[in-house]
N, C-alpha and C positions, 0 to 999 in steps of 0.2 A: 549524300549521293547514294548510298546502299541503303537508306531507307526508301528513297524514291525510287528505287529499283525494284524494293521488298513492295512495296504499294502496288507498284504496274502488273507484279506475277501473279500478286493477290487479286488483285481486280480482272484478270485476263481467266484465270482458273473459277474465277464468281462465273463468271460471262460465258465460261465453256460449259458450266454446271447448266445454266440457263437455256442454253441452248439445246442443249442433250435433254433435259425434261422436255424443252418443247417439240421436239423431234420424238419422242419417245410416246408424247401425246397424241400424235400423227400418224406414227406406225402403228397404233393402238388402237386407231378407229377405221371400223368396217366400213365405213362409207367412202373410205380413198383407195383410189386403185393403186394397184402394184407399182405401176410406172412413176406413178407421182410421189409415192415412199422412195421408190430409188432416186428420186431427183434429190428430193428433198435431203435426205441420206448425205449424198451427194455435196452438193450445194451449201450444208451446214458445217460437213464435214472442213469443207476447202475454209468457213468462215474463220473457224476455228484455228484451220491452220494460218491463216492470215492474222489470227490476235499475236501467236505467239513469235511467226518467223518474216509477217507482213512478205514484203519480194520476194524476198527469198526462196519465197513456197514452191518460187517456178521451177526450181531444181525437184522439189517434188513430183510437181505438175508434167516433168517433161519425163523422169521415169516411168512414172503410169501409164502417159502415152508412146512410151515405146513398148513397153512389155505389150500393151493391146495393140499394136499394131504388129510384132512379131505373132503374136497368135493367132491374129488374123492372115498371115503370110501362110502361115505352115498348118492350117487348121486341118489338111487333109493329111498330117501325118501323126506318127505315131510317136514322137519324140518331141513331144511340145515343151516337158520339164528339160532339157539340156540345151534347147535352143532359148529358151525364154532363160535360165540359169547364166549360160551365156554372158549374155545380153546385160545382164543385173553385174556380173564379174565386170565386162568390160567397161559400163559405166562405172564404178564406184572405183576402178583402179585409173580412169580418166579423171572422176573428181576430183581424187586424193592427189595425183600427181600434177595436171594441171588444167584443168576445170576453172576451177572454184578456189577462193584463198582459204587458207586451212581453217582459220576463225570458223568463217561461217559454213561451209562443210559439217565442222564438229559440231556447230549449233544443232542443225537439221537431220542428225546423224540417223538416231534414235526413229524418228519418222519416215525417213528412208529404209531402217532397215524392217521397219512393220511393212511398207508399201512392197521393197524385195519379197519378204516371206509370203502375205498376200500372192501377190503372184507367182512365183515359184508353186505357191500349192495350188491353185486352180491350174495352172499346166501338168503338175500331174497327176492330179485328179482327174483332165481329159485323157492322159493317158494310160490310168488305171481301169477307164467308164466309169468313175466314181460320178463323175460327172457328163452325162449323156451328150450333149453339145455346147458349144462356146458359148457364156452369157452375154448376153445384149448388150451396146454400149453402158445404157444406164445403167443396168443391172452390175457389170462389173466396177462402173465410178461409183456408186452407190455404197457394195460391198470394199473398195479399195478405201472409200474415203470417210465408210460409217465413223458419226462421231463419235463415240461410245470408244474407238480406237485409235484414231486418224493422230493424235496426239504423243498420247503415252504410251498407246499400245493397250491389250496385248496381241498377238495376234488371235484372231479367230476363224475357222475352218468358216468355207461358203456355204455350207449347208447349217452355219451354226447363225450367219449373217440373214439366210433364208428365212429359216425360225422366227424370227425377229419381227421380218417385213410380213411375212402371212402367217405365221405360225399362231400361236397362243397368244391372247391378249395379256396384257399388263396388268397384273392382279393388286389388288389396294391392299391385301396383308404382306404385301414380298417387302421385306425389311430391308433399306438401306444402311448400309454400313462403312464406316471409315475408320477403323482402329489405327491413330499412330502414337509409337511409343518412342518417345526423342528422350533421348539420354546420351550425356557426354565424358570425359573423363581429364582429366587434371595429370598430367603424371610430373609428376618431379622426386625422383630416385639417380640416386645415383650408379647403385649394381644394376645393372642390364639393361641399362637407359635405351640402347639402341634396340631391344627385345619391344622394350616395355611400347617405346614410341611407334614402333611396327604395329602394335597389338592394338593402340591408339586409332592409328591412320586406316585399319584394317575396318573396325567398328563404325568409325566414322564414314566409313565408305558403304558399309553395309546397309546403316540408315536412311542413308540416302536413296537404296534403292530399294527399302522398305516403303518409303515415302512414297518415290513416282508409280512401286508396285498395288498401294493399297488405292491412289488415285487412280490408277488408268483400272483396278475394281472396281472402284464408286461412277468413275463415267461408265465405263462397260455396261453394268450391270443399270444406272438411269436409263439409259440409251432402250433398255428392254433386253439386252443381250447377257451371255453368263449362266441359262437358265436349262435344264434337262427335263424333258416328260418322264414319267412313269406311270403310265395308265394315265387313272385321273388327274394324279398327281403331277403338281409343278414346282422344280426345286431348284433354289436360287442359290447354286453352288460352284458361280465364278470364284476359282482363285490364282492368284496371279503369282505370290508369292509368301512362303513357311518360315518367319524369322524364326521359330524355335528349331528349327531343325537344322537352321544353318551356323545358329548361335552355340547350340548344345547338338551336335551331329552327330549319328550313329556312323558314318563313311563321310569321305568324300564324294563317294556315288550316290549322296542322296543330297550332300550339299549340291552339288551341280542340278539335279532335280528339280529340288527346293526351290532355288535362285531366283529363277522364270519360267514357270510351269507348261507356261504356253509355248514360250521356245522351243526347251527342253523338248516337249512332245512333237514339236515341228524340226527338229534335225532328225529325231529318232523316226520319225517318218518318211520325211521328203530326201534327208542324207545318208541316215547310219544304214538303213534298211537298204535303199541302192547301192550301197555300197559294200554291204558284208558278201559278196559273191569276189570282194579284193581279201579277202579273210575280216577278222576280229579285229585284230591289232590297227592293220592298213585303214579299215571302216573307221576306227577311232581316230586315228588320223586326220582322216577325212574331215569329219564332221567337225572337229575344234579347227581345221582349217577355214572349214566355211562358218563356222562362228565368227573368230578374228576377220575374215576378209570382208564379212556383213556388220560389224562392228567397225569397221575399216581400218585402212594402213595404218594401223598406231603401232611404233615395236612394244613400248611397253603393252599395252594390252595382247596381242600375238604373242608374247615372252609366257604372260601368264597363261593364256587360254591353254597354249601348247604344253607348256608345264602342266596342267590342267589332265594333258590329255594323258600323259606318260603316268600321273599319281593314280589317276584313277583306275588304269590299266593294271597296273600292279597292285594295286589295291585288291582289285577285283580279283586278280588270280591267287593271289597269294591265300586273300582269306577264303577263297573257294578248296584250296587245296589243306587248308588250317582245318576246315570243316567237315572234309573226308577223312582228314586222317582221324580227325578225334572224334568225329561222328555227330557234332557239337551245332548248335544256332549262333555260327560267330560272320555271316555272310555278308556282305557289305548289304544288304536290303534284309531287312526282317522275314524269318520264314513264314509259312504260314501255318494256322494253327494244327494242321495234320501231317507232318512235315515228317519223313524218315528218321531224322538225328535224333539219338537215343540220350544226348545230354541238351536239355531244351535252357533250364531259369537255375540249373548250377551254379555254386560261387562262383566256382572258377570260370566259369564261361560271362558272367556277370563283368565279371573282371578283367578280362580279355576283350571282351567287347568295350567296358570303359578304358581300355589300351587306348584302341585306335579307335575310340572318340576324342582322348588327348590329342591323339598323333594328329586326327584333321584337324584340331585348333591350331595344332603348330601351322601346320601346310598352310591353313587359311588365314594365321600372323607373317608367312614370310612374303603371301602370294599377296595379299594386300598392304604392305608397306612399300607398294608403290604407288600412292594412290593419297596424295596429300590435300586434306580438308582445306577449304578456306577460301584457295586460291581460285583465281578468275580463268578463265577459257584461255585470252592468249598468255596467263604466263605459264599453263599447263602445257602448251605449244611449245613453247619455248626450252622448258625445261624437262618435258618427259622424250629425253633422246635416248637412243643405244648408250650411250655413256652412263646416263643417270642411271638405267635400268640396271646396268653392270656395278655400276657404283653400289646401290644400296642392296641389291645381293649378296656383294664381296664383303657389305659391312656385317651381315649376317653371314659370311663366310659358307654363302652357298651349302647353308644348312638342310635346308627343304631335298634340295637335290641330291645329294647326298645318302640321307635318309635312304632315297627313295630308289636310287644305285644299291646302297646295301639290304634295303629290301627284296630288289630283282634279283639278288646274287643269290639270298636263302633261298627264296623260290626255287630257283635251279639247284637247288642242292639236293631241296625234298621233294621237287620235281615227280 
């Protein structure tokens, strides 16, 4: 049975590849109008999503057409991102609760929440003028359902979906690329067994979405999409996501980053930025709120993202405050090379800095041993409750947190 499962994902991911080259071939030629790239766009996108979710899509299908229908309501105002945000809130807290059964929900999750982001950011984009008027029917199913994203993801800004359809043709030197690197581990120990299996389940997890990040790359970037002008030049530098950086991590604020790049730049946009007029702290807040709520009702995933949000915050200040005092390059982001601090590639700064490169593999061993390899959708249902998530904390004895209390408290000390 899990072979013939392994064959159907195989065969569906052939077929999305397939499709994305021939769409890619389409958007590529100057003899097709606009219109019929959006269709096409469109229309391949839905196919796609039909290999992988078949019915189900309609859950899709019926998002997309509320956000445009909400921006068609309010087109004359100025507040198109809170009303269409809305909308995207109150649907996914209707799926999760009683909609849809949770199975298939969580199947579709992933493409629901590219479709929310999509839109979410062409609402404020019209309410930035980023974007001068509402996109045409086509034009918006086009850019909601490009195949290149419509799957894996990742997101991509309207003006980057634009590119695509009229921009720069499709060059025969642009290298495709698929690096994945699967590796697994065996642990049988008996000192820190519950450490070791955390650090197991944590890896394991990460690959995984090394996996769907270098694929929803390879379709992006077929599709035509992923690509920046410079002058003459064209440079084909979608990425989606940095396994060495989340593996070997300078912060936490660069693993989160790192993660989903696309993401990441899309809260820092569309949430943090609206929101730091609540201050710093509250914006951060925010924004791992509407992570979790767009990843949807899952406790353990809100346990972590939130957790998420409180490490990075004290991360951040603390080593900002570590860096005035001693004048030093120890900042959760790399300075840059002209940078005030008068101790730059120091031992001791070397050393400090590999501190809390440890410290994130801890956080990143206790935040992911909730996140067990193997298992199938409904018994991850079943078993990731408020209990479980309590449970295997209290078995790491709510170390991460901890930490990260005692961290908050020196801060205020050297405040």
């Amino acid at each position: 049975m899990f072979n013939f499962i392994m064959h159907c994902s195989v065969c569906n991911n052939n077929r999305l590849l397939v499709i994305t080259f021939l769409s890619a071939s389409c958007f590529a030629s100057s003899g097709v109008v606009s219109t019929v790239k959006h269709v096409v766009s469109a229309l391949a996108g839905m196919f796609g999503l039909f290999l992988f979710f078949e019915q189900h899509m309609q859950w899709i299908l019926l998002l997309t057409a509320l956000c445009y229908f909400i921006l068609l309501l309010c087109r004359n105002s100025s507040s198109h991102g809170l009303f269409v945000s809305g909308v995207v809130l109150i649907y996914i807290l209707t799926g999760e609760l009683h909609l849809i059964d949770t199975v298939t929900w969580h199947k579709i999750r992933g493409s629901q929440m590219v479709v929310a982001m999509k839109a979410i950011s062409v609402a404020f984009d019209l309410d930035r003028g980023a974007l001068s008027s509402l996109p045409s029917p086509t034009e918006f199913l086009g850019y909601i359902f490009f195949v290149g994203t419509a799957v894996f993801g990742p997101w991509i800004s309207f003006s980057s979906y634009k590119n695509v359809i009229e921009g720069t043709k499709l060059v025969s030197n642009c290298q495709f690329y698929l690096n994945l690197h699967l590796f697994g581990f065996n642990v049988n120990c008996c000192n820190y067994l519950s450490w070791l299996h955390a650090y197991e389940n944590a890896v394991s997890f990460h690959f995984s979405n090394y996996f769907v990040g270098h694929l929803s790359e390879g379709t992006s970037m077929l599709a035509g999409g992923g690509f920046t002008e410079d002058k003459d030049n064209t440079r084909w530098d979608m990425k989606v996501v940095k396994p060495l950086s989340v593996e070997i991590p300078r912060s936490m604020v660069m693993v989160v980053t790192c993660w989903n790049i696309p993401m990441s730049r899309w809260l820092k946009t569309y949430v943090f930025k609206n929101a730091m007029k609540l201050g710093t702290f509250p914006a951060i807040l925010v924004t791992y709120t509407a992570s979790a709520l767009l990843h949807g009702l899952s406790f353990h995933l809100g346990a972590v993202l939130l957790s998420l949000g409180f490490i990075t915050y004290v991360e951040h200040v603390l080593r900002k405050r570590l860096a005035s005092i001693f004048s030093a390059c120890i900042l959760s982001r790399p300075c840059a090379s002209d940078c005030t601090h008068q101790h730059k590639k120091d031992y001791w700064v070397i050393l400090l800095n590999l501190v809390f490169s440890l410290l994130a593999i801890f956080h990143l061993t206790y935040l992911g041993s909730m996140f067990d390899p193997g298992v199938d959708e409904q018994e991850v249902e079943e078993d990731f409750t408020a209990i479980h998530t309590i449970q295997r904390w209290s078995e790491l004895n709510w170390a991460s947190h901890w930490v990260v209390f005692a961290s908050w408290v020196f801060y205020c000390l050297i405040k």
